[in-house]
N, C-alpha and C positions, 0 to 999 in steps of 0.2 A: 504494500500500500504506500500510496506517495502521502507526505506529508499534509495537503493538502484534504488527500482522502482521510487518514486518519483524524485531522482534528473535526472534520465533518461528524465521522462517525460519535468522537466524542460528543460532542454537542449535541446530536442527538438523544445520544444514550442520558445524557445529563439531562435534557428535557423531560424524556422518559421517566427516572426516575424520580423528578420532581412532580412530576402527574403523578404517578403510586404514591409517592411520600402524604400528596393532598387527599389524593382519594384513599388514603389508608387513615389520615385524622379523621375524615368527615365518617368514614365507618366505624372508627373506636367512639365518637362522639357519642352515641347514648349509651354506649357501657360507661363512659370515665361518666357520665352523668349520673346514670343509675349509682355506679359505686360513690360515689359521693354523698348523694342522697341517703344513702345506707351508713355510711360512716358520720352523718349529722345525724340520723337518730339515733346511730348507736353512743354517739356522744351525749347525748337527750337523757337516754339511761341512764350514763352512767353519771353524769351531773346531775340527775332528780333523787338517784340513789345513793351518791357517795361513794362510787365503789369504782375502784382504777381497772379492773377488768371484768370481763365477763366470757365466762365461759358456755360454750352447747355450740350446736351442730358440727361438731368435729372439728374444731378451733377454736381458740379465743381470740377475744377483740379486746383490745389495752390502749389504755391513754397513754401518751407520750410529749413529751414538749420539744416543738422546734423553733429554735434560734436563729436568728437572721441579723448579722450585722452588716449596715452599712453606711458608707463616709457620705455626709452630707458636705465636709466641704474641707478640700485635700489639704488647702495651703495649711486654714487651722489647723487641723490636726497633724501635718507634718509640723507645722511647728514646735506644737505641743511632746510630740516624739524626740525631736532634737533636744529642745529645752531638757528633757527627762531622761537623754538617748535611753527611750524606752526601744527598740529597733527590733524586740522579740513581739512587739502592736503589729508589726506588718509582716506578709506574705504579700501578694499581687493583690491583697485586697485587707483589710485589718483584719488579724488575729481573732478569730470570735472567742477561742477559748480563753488567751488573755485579754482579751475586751472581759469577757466576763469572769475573769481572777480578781480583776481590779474591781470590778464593780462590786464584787461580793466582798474585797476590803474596805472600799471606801463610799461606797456607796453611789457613786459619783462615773459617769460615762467620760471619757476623753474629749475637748471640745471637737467636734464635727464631726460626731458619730451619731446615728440614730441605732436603737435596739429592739426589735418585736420579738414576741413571743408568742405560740401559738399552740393551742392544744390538739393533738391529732389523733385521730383515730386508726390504728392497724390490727390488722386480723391477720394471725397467722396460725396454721393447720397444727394439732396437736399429735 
């Protein structure tokens, strides 16, 4: 194949697979819907009952918390790292696990950082 031909075919092929990639979300769409749906009630449960899991139909379903850090605003908080050479705060993105070392010492987030937390639901086969 002349060069020519080849990047033809790529282009192609890459089209291609961008059509399946779309028409493969648009089919998962009412399962990740449905399972969503399912993992808000099962959070329903377990927040009207107090109870961090639940067990039946051949799995349990457990609360868990997910953490999300992210920089609202780079210069500050570089700054705030140098000043401290805190430099274990970053990866390619801040440190969440020491973002939340510090928080649990001092109570206090690093200026330009925001933090969510989020309760979630997962089921996994017993």
């Amino acid at each position: 194949m002349t060069p020519a031909e080849l990047i033809t075919s790529y282009l192609k092929l890459r089209d291609k697979k961008r059509e399946m990639e779309r028409l493969h979300k648009e089919a998962l769409a009412p399962f990740n819907e449905t399972l969503a749906k399912i993992e808000m009630a099962l959070a329903k449960v377990m927040e009207e009952t107090g109870l961090e899991n639940l067990p039946g139909g051949g799995g349990t379903a457990y609360r868990s918390t997910r953490t999300s850090v992210t920089v609202d605003d780079w210069d500050t908080f570089m700054g705030w790292v140098k000043k401290h050479e805190a430099w274990h705060m970053l990866e390619r993105r801040a440190a969440k696990t020491a973002v939340d070392e510090l928080l649990q010492e001092t109570d206090e987030l690093p200026p330009g950082i925001s933090m969510t937390r989020e309760y979630v639901v997962q089921v996994r086969k017993t």
